[in-house]
Structure formats: C-alpha cells, structure tokens
C-alpha positions in Angstrom: 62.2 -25.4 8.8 60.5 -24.6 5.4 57.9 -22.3 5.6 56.5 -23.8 2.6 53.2 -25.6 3.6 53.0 -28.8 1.9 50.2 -29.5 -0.9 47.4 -30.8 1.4 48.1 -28.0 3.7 47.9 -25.5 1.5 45.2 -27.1 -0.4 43.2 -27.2 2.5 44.1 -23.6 3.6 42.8 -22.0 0.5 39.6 -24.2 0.7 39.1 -22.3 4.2 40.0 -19.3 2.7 37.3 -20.2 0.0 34.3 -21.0 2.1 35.2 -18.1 4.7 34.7 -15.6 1.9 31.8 -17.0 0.5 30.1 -17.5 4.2 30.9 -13.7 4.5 29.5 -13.1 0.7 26.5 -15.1 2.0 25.6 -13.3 4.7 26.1 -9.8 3.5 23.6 -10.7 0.8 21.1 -11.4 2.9 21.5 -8.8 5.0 21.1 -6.7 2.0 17.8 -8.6 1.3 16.2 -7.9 4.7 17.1 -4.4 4.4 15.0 -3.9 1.0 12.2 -6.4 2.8 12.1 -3.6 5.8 12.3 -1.2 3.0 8.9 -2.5 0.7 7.6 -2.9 3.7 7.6 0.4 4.8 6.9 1.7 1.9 3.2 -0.4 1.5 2.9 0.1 4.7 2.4 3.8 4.1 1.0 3.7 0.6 -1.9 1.3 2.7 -2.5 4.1 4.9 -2.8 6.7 2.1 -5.5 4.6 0.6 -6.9 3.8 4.0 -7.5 7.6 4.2 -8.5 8.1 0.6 -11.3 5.4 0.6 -12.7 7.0 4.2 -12.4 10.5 2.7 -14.1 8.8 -0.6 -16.8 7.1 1.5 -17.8 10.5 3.2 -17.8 12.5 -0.3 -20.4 9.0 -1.5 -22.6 9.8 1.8 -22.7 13.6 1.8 -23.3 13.1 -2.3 -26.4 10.5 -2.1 -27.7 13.2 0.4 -27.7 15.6 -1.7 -29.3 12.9 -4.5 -32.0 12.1 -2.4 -32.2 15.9 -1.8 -32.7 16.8 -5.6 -34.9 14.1 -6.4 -37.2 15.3 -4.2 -37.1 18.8 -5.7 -37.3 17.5 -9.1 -40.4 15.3 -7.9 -42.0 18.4 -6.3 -41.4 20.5 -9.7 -43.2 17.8 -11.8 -46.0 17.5 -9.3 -46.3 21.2 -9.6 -45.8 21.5 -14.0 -48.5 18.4 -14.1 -50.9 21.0 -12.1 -50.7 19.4 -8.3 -50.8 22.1 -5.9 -49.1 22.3 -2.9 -51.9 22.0 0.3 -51.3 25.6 1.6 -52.2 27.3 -1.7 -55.2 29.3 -2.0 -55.5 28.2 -5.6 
C-alpha cells in the first residue's frame, strides 16, 4: 500500500486544509471586530456621561448666573433711578 494519496485525494485534502484555515482566519477577525465594537462602545459610553455631567454642571452655572443678571440689573436700574434724582420712598429728602 502507497501512502501516496492519489491527485483528487490530495487535491481535495488541501482544498479542506484551505477552507479550514480561512474559516478559522474568518472568525478570529471578527472576533477581533466585536472586541474593538465593545471597546468604542465603552469608550462613548463614558465620554456621554462626562458630557452628561458637564452640560448639568453647565446648566447650573447658566441658572445661578442669570440670577445674579437679574440681580445687577436691578441694582444698575436703582442707581440710574437714583443719578436721574428719584428718591428712594424712605428718604427724608
């Protein structure tokens, strides 16, 4: 007995050998791709919080600030009453 496979044989063997290593190329591939996807993901993930608690921190700074708007206008519209010579009700003037 020849060990010697005969042509279609061994053609057909090293077509199986062929499409095993490429199935196995295949799938580490995307394997590889799911990890990075996990990985992006995770990483917007957090970057969305960050900006989640930016724009909160943002929208508190944009409150206390208008406050403190509203606050100085009314000082500056006191001070004007006062310069064009309106004087405050509980003045003896």
């Amino acid at each position: 007995m020849s060990k010697r496979l005969s042509m279609p044989e061994e053609k057909s063997k090293r077509i199986a050998i062929g499409a095993t290593i490429g199935g196995v190329l295949l799938v580490i591939m995307l394997v590889v791709i799911i990890v990075v996807q996990f990985v992006q993901m995770g990483v917007r993930r957090r970057m969305l919080n960050e900006n989640r608690a930016l724009i909160e921190k943002l929208q508190q700074e944009n409150e206390r600030n208008e406050h403190d708007l509203e606050r100085f206008d009314d000082d500056l519209k006191y001070l004007y009453a006062l310069y064009m010579g309106y004087l405050p009700p509980n003045s003896n003037g």
